[in-house]
N, C-alpha and C positions, 0 to 999 in steps of 0.2 A: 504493500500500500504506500511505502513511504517514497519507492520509483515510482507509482503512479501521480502520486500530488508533484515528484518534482517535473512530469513531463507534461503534464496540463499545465503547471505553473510556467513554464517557458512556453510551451503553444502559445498561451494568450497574452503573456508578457511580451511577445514577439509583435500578439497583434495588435496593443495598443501602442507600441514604436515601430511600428516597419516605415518606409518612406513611400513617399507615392509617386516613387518612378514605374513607369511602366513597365507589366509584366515582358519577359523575352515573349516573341511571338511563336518561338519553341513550344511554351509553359503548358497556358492553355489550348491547345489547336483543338480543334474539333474533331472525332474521329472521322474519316471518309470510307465508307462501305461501298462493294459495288454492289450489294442487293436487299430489296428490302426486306428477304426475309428472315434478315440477321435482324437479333432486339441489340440497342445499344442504346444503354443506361445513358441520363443527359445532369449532367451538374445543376445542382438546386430545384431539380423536378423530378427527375426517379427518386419512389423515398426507397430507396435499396442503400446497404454500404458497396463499394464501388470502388477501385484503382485501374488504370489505365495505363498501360509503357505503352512509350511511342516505337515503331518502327528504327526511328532512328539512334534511338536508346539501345534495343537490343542489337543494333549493326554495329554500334562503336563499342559496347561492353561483351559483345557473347564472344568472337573469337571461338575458342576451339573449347569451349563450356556448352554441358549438354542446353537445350533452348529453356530447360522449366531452372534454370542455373541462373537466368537472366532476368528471372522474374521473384527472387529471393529478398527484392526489399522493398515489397509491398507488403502491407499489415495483412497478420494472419497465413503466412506464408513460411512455411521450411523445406527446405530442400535441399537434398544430399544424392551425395554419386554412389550409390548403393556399392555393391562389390565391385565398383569401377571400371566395369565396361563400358565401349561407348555405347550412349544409347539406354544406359541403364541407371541412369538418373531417376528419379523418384521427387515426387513433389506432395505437401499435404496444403490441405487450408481448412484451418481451425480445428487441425488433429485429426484430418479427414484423407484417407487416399485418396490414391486413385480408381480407385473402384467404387467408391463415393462421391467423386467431385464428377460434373459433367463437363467433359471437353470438345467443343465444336470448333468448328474450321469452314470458315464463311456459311454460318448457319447448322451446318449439316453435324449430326452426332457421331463422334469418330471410338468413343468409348465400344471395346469388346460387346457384342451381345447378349455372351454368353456368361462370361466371368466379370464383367466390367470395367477388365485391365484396359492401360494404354502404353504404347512401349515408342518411346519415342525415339529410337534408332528407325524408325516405320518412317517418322518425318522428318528426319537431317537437314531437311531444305530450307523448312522453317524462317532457319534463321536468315537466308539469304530474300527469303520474298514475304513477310509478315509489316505490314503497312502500321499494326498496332497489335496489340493484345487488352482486354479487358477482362478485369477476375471479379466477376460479381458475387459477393460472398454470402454465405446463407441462400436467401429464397430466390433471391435475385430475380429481374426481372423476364428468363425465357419464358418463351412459350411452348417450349416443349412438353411432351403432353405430358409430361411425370416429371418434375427437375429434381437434384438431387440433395444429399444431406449437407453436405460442405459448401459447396457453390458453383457456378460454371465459368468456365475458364474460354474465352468464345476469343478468337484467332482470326483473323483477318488478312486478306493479305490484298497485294497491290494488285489496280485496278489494269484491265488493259489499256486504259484510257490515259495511263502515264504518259508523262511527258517526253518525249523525240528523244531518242538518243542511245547507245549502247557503251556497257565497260566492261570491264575485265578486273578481277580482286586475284592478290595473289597471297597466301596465307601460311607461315613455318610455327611452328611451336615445339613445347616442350616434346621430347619420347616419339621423334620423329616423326612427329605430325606435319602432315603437307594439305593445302587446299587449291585448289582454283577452281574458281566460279567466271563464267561469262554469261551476260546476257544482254539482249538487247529490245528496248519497242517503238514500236513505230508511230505513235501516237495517232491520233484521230485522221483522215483522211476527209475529202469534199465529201463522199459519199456516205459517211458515218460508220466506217468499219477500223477497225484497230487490233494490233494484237502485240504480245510480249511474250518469249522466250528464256529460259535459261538453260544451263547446263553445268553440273559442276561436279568434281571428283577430289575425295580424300582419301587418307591413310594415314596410318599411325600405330606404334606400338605400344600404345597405351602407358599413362602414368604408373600403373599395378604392373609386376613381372607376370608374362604372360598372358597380355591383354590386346595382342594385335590386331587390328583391323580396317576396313576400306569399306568403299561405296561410291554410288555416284548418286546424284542428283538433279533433276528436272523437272520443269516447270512450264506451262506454255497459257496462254490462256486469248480470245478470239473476242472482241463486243462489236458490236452492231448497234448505233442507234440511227435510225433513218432520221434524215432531214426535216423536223415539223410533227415528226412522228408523236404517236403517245406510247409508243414498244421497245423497250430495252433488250437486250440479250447478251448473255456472256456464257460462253463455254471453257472452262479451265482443267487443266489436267494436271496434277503435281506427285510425284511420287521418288522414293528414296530406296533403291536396293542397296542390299549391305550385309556382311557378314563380319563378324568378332566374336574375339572368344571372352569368358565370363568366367567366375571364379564364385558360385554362388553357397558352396558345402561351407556350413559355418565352421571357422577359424579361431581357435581357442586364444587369449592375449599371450598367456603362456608361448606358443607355438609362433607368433610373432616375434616374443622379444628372444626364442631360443634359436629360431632356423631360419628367421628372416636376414640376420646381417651372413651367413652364408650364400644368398642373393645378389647382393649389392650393400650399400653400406645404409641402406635407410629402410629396418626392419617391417617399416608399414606396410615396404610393396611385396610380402612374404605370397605366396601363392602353389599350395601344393598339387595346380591340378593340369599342370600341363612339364613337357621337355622336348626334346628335340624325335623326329623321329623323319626320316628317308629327308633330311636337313632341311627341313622345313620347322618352326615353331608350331602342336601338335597339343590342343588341349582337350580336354575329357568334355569340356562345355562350351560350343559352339551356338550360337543363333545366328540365322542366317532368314533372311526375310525380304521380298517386295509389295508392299501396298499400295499401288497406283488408287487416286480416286480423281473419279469425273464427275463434274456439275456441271449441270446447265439451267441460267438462272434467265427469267423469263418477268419482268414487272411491267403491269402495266397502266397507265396511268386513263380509267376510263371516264373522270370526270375531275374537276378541281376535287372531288372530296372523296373519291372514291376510286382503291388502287386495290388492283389483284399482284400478289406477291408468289410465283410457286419457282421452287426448286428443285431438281431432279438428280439423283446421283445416283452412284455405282463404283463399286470396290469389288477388286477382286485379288485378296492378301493369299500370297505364295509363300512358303519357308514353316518355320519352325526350329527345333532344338535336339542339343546330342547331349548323352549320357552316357552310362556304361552297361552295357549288360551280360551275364553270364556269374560264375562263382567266382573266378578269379578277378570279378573287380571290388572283391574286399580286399586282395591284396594292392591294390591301382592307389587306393585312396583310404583315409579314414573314413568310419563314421559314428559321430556322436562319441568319439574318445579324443584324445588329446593327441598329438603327432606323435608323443614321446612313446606311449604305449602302442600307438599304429608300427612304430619302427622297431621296437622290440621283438617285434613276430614277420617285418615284413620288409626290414632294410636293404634285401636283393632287389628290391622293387626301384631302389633310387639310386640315384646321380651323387658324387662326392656334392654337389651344390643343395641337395634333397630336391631335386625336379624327379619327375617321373624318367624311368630308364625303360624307354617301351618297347628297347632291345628284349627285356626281361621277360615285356608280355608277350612277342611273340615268341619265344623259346618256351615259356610255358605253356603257348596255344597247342606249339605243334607237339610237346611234349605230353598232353594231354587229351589232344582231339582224338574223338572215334572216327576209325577209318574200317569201313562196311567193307568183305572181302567181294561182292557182287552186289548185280542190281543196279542200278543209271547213274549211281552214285562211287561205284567200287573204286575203290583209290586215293577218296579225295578226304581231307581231314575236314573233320566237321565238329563245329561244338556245340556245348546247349546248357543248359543251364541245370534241368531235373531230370528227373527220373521219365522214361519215354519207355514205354510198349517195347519187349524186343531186345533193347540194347542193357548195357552191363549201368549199374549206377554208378553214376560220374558227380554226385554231392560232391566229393574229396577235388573234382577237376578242377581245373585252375584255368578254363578255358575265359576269353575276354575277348567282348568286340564291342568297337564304338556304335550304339544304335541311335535313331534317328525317332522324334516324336516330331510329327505336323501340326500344325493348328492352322492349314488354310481356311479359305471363306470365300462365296459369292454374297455381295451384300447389296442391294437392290434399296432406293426409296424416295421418296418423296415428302415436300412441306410445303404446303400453300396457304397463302393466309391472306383476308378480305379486309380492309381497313375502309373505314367512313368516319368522314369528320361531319361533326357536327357546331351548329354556334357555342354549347355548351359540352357538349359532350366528346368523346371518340369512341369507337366500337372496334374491335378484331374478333374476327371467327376463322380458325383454321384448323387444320387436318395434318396429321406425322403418318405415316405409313414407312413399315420396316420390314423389308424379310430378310432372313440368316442361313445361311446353310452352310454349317464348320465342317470340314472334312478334320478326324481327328485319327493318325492311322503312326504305328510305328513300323522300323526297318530297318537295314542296316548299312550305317556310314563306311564304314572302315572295320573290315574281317578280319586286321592284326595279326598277317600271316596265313590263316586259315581260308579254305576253298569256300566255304559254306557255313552253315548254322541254321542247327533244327530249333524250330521253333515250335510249340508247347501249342500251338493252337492252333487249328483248322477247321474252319466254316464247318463249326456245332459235332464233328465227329467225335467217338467218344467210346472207347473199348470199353468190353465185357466188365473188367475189373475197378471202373471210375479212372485208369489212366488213358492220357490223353495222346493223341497218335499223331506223330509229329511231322513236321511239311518241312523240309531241305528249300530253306533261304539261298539258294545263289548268288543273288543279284546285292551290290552295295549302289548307294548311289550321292552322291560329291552333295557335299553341307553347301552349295551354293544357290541363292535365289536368282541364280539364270541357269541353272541346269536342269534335269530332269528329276523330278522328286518322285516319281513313282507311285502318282497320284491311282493309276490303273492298273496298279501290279497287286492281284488281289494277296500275294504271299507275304506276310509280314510278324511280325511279333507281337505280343504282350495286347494289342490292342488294334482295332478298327472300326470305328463308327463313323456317324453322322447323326450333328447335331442340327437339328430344324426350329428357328426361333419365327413367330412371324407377330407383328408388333402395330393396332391402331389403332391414334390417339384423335381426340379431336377437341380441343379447348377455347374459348372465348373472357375476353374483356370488354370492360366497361370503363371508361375513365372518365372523370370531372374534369373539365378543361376552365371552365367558366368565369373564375375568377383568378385574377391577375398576380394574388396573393398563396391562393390553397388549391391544390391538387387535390384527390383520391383516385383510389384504383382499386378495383377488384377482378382476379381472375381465376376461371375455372378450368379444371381438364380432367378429364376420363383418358384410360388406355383402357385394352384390351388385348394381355398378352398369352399366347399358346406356343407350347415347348411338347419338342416332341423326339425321341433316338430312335436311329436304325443302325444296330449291330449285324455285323458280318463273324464276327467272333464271339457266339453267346450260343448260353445250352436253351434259353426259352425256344418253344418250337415257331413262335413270331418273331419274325425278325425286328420288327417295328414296335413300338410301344404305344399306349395308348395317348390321344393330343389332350393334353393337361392345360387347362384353360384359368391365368387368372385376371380377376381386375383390380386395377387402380385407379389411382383419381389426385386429383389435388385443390384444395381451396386455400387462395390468400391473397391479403388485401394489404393497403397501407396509405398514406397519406402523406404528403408536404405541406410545410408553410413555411414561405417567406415571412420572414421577420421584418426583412429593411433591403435595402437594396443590395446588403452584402451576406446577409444570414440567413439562416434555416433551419429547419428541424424536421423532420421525418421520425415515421415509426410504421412496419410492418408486422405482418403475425400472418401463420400460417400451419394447414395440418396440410400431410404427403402422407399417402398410403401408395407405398412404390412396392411394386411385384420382384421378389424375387430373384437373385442370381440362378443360374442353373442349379448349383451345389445347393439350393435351397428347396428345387423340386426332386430331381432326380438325386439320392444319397450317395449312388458308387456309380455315375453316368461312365464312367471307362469301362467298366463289366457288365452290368446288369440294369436293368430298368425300377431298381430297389426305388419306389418315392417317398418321401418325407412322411413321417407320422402326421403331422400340420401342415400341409400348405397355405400359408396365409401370408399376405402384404406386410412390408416392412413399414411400421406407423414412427411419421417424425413429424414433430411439431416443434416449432419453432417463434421465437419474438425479437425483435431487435428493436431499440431507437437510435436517433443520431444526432447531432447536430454540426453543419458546416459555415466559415465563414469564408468569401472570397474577397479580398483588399486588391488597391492597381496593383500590388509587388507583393500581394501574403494570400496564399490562400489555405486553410488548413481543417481538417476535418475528423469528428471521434464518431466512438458508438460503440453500443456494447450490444451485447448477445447471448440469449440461450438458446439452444438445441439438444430436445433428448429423443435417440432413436431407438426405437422399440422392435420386438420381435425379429431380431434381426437372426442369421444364420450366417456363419461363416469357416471357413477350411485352413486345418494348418499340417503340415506335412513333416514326418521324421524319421526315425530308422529305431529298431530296436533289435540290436545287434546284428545278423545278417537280413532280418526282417524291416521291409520300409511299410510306414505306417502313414494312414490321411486319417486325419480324426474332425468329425464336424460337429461345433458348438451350434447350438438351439435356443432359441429363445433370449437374446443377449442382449440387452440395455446398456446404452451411454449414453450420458451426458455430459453436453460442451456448451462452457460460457466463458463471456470473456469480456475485455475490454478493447479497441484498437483507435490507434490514432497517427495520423499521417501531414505533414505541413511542406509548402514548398514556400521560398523565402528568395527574392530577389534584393538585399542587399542595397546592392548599386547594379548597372549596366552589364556589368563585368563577370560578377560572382553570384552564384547561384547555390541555395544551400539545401537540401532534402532530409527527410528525418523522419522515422515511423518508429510505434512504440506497440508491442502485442502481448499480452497479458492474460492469457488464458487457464481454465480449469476445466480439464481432461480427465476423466471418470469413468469405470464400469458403475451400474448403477443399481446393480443387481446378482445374486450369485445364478448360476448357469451348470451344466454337467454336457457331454457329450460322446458321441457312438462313435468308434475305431475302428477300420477298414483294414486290411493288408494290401499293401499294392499289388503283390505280386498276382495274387489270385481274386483278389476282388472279396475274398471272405471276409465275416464278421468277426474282428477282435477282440470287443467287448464295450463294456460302458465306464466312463472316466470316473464315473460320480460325480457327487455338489465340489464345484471348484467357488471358491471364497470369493472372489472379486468385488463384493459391493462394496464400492470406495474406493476400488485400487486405481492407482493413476494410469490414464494410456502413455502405451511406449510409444517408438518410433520417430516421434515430431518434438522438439522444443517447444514450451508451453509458455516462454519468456523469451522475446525476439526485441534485441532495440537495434534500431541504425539512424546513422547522422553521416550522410556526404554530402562534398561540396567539387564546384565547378567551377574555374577560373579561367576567363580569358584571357590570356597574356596578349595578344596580339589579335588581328586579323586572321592572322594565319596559325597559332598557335594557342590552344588551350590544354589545360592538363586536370585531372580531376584524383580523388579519393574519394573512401567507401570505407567508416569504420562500422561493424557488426557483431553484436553479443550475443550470444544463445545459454540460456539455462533452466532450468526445470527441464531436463529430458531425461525419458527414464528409459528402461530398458522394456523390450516387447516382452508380454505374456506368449511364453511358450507351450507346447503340448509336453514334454518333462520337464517343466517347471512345479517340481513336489511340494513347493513356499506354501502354492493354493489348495494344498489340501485340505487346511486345517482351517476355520475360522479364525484363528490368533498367528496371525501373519506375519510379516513384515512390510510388506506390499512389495509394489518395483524399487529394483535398484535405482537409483538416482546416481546422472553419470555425472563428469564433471562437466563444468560447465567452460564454453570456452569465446574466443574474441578470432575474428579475421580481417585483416588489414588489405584492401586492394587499389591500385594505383593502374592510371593510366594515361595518356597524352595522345593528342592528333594535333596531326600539324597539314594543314592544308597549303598546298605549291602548283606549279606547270612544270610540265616533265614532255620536254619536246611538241611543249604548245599545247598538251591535255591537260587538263586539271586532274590533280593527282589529289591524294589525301593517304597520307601515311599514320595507321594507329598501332601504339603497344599498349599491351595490358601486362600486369603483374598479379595472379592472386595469391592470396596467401604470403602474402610481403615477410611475413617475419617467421613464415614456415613453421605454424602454430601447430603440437600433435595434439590432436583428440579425435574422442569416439563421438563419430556418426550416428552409430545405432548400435544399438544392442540385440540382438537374438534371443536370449537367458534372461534369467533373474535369477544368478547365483550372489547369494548375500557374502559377504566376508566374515569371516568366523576364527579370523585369528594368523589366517595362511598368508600364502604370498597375496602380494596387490599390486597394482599398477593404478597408481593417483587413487587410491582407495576403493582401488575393483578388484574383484577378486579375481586371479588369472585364467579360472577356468572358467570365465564366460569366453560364448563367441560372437565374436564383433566385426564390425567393418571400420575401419580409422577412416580419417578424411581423408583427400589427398592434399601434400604438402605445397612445397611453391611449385606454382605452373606459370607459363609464358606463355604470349602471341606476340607474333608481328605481322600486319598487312597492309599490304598499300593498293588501294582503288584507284584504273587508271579510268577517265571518262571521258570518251568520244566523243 
């Protein structure tokens, strides 16, 4: 409380001295959409809480930072580079993921269908073509037909109606990261057609040992407005293929501070899951993916007061992810022990540096494999994991091969929406339509020497004795999203389905326009969503499951008032009954059609108020918040001992409140200051128990019992965020800025063997420490053989701060070893340390 009084106390001590030079015309600009079926929040009339980054923000600060990296110092916001892949950045608002927060991209929902991830290695372009980003926090203003618990995070990018001209960005950083990006548009033409281009490619070995990776990236986009016309049109296509490798097996602190400076000399970048292998870098965790999406936006202007809004799109996401499968990948890797006790049984397996020696795995493949003396097969070494009809028991084998899991998709949809002004009023009525079809199938990457691998499962066959009669895998196929994924090769492992989501929404508003002073708003929305599997590798005699139908809805309203011609006040409230993730209908959707004891709507209700002041040179704004989400359902995944486990919690309450607040400050002409302050309380709200699966077979494992959690704080996000940067112009041609950032109250995640929550008399989460980052940057704009050039470096992490990111565990300390007062056997992700850019934009 006593930081909260001293950052109000400066907010508005600011704003009865600020000076009344004008704001830069940077400050306030207005966002420019190219369609209307994007909602964009407006200053001093949406009563929502609300932050904006310009385009031009994220192009001189992101550099070679994943894109939600760029958006980390606006209120309610935490973001960290998860196990430090690229692309595997992670972002929450107001203690909320990504599987809770809703993220669009010119309107259109890019959130998973099925799990509600978003993996933003999918959008690398982002950064290169994003005109603005807006993160409406809480209920915010979409009209999507269910919005979500934390808030929507709505992505914009440049119009093709941009202005003439073409350039080329050339981009080095830290761990051998390379970029170029070119593009170019042509702006408006006599006859109203227009169009913009990009194209751009990276690589880089990642900050983390064993984190290499590349892509390319393009963008293209086509508008039309005829001369006189009342018809807009714009068709855009943007997409990012890419493959890297990832290090996501939790890493104990211990095994950091003992085997990482054998790496290199800076124990954080420890990574036990890759080595060299046919002299290429060779990791156990590969994701490899292209998501192209197409929109085609359609507005039309049928009277002064009266405009039809529809947008049209399609995705069709290619790739997925490697793992290991067979018995000899407990020897590969640990699981759920500490490297120390993994090497005591398993040190053949590594490198004098502790990388993987996967010389190792293939001598024990070939050492191990069954080789059949006849039959289509006679000769060829083949491995497998169990016990198969026929053949000798090979538990004891030691066979290993990298397999491949999919998560493609065709995603098909639609949103149109009908606006009429009125003298007092506005109206919108519109329509979401979604359908999903995930293809989910595994196979195998790389045979590690081996010809083959029998796989445990075959379209429902199934001998006399309950074992199961196995199908000779041949075929591998390359972790690349432009190769052949083997989308039609019905021979695969562990798993094959298809998941069917189909999604329609249709919601309307009412707003109060009428007075010059006070707004209202009220809006409604219905969905209507049905989930449905078809297994190719299941013992039910249908292959298809029954279509499990549920609905949602949402009601919430809120109000402004102008106070004076600089101030405001809002306040919203709002209930969301939103359907369901998959994991919340179907209990073991990779094996069986097992459904949920409950099917019912996740219930969130929500309140916020706020008040904003805008001055010529100060504009600053707070608001606080409650949200508590009900009946919720969700999945967390582990291993118990050669056994991997998915355990699903039922019924789970939390509750989030908070305060936030945000000011921009122009000084003088020159300098420019920014500052935001977030202050939240992050809670389970209720105790909970849940049902245990085995991955391997899809069997029931048992029940967890009441796990304690009412009161315990959430992990993963700092729950205390402050920052204060500033912007100097030195020159014309040269400016230079800073970015000081504090993070505390973060605790560690609630795990599935986290044994703390058994008991009612707890300790709750560990509480990690808490830390500061310093970031530095400068541009300097020139001509460079008659172009105007623009050269920027970034510094983050200036004083190469350690601390923990997240926490996986909540292992308390009890007297043993620690690290800043953690106890070493939790497993964690550290941040990464200093990192660099340099790039220089040449413009045509």
């Amino acid at each position: 409380m006593k930081k909260l009084s001293l950052i109000l106390f400066a907010l508005f001590t600011a704003t009865a001295y600020s000076q009344d030079a004008a704001l830069d015309s940077i400050a306030l600009t207005e966002v420019t959409v190219t369609s209307k079926v994007v909602d964009v929040a407006k200053e001093r009339e949406t009563p929502i809480a609300f932050s904006t980054v310009t385009g031009a923000e994220i192009e001189l600060k992101g550099g070679n930072l994943e894109f939600v990296e760029t958006l980390k110092r606006t209120p309610g916001v935490y973001t960290n580079q998860d196990n430090g892949g690229y692309g595997d950045g992670q972002m929450y608002l107001r203690g909320f993921g990504f599987t809770n927060t809703a993220y669009v991209i010119n309107g259109q929902p890019v959130n998973d269908m099925e799990n509600g991830r978003i993996y933003w290695s999918n959008w690398a372009g982002l950064m290169d073509i994003a005109s603005s980003v807006q993160l409406q926090r809480g209920l915010g203003s979409t009209s999507l037909a269910v919005p979500s618990a934390g808030g929507t995070v709505s992505v914009n990018t440049r119009a093709a109606e941009a202005t003439p001209g073409s350039g080329l960005k050339l981009m080095l950083g830290d761990n051998g990261y390379q970029k170029t990006t070119a593009y170019m548009n042509t702006g408006v033409n006599e006859l109203g057609w227009s169009s913009s281009y990009l194209l751009g490619f990276w690589k880089g070995d990642g900050w983390r040992n064993g984190m290499q990776g590349e892509g390319v990236t393009y963008a293209f986009s086509v508008g039309y407005t005829p001369r006189g016309g009342d018809h807009e049109f714009n068709l855009s296509v943007i997409g990012a293929g890419q493959w890297h490798h990832q290090a996501y097996y939790g890493t104990q602190i211990q095994d950091y501070l003992d085997y990482g400076p054998a790496q290199g000399d800076d124990y954080r970048k420890f990574n036990q899951l890759y080595g060299d292998y046919k002299g290429e870098e060779f990791s156990v965790l590969r994701n490899y993916y292209h998501k192209p999406l197409a929109t085609l936006n359609w507005d039309w202007e049928i009277s002064s007061r009266v405009t039809l809004a529809t947008s049209l799109y399609a995705s069709a996401g290619r790739g997925g992810g490697t793992g290991l499968r067979g018995r000899g990948s407990f020897g590969t890797t640990s699981f759920n022990e500490s490297f120390a006790e993994y090497m005591d049984d398993h040190s053949e397996w590594r490198n004098s540096d502790y990388t993987i020696n996967w010389g190792t795995a293939v001598s024990k493949n070939l050492a191990g494999a069954y080789v059949p003396d006849s039959g289509p097969f006679a000769g060829m070494k083949l491995g497998y994991h169990n016990t198969i009809d026929g053949l000798p028991s090979k538990w004891g084998a030691d066979t290993t091969v990298r397999r491949f899991s999919t998560n493609s998709h065709n995603w098909i949809g639609g949103i149109s929406k009908i606006k009429i002004d009125s003298d007092n009023f506005r109206y919108e009525l519109g329509v979401d339509l979604r359908s999903y079809k995930a293809y989910h199938r595994r196979g195998i990457s790389d045979f590690l020497g081996l010809d083959g691998y029998i796989s445990t499962i075959n379209g429902n066959n199934f001998s006399g004795n309950g074992d199961r009669i196995g199908t000779v895998v041949t075929t591998a196929y390359e972790s690349s999203p432009f190769k052949n994924l083997g989308m039609d090769d019905p021979n695969g492992t562990q798993r094959y389905y298809i998941g069917y989501n189909d999604w329609t929404g249709i919601n309307g508003l009412i707003e109060y326009t009428g007075n010059d002073k006070f707004s209202a708003v009220l809006q409604v929305g219905s969905t209507t969503q049905k989930y449905q599997l078809e297994h190719f590798y299941t013992t039910q005699p249908d292959t298809k499951s029954r279509k499990i139908t549920v609905n949602g809805g949402y009601i919430k309203g809120g109000a402004n008032y102008k106070m004076n011609d600089r101030a405001n006040v809002f306040f919203n409230v709002g209930r969301i009954n939103r359907p369901p993730l998959v994991d919340g209908v179907f209990t073991n959707a990779d094996y069986d059609f097992t459904e949920a004891d409950d099917i019912t709507s996740e219930k969130i209700t929500s309140l916020e108020l706020g008040y904003g002041y805008f001055g010529s040179n100060f504009k600053a704004k707070v608001n606080v918040y409650n949200t508590v989400w009900g009946d919720r359902t969700f999945q967390r995944s582990t291993s118990i001992g050669d056994q991997g486990i998915t355990i699903i919690y039922n019924d789970v309450e939390q509750t989030h409140s908070g305060i936030e607040g945000e000011f921009t400050w122009y000084p003088s002409s020159r300098l420019r200051l920014k500052g935001m302050a977030s202050l939240g309380d992050w809670k389970f709200s209720k105790n909970f128990n849940g049902t245990s699966f085995y991955n391997d077979n899809g069997q029931a494992a048992g029940e967890t019992g009441t796990l304690y959690l009412d009161g315990v704080k959430l992990g993963d996000a700092a729950q205390t965020v402050m920052y204060l940067g500033a912007t100097y112009k030195m020159s014309d041609k040269l400016s230079a800025d800073i970015d000081f950032q504090t993070y505390s109250n973060l605790y560690g995640r609630f795990g599935p063997l986290d044994s703390e929550f058994y008991s009612s008399n707890n300790r709750g989460s560990i509480k990690l420490p808490s830390f500061s980052l310093v970031d530095i940057g400068a541009t300097y704009r020139t001509t460079y053989l008659g172009y105007e050039t623009i050269v920027r470096a970034n510094i983050n992490n200036l004083f190469d701060e350690e601390y923990i990111s997240q926490s996986q565990t909540n292992i308390h300390s009890d007297g043993g070893r620690t690290w800043n007062g953690i106890d070493v056997q939790n497993q964690v992700y550290f941040g990464k340390g200093t990192t660099w850019n340099l790039g220089a934009t040449f413009r045509f």
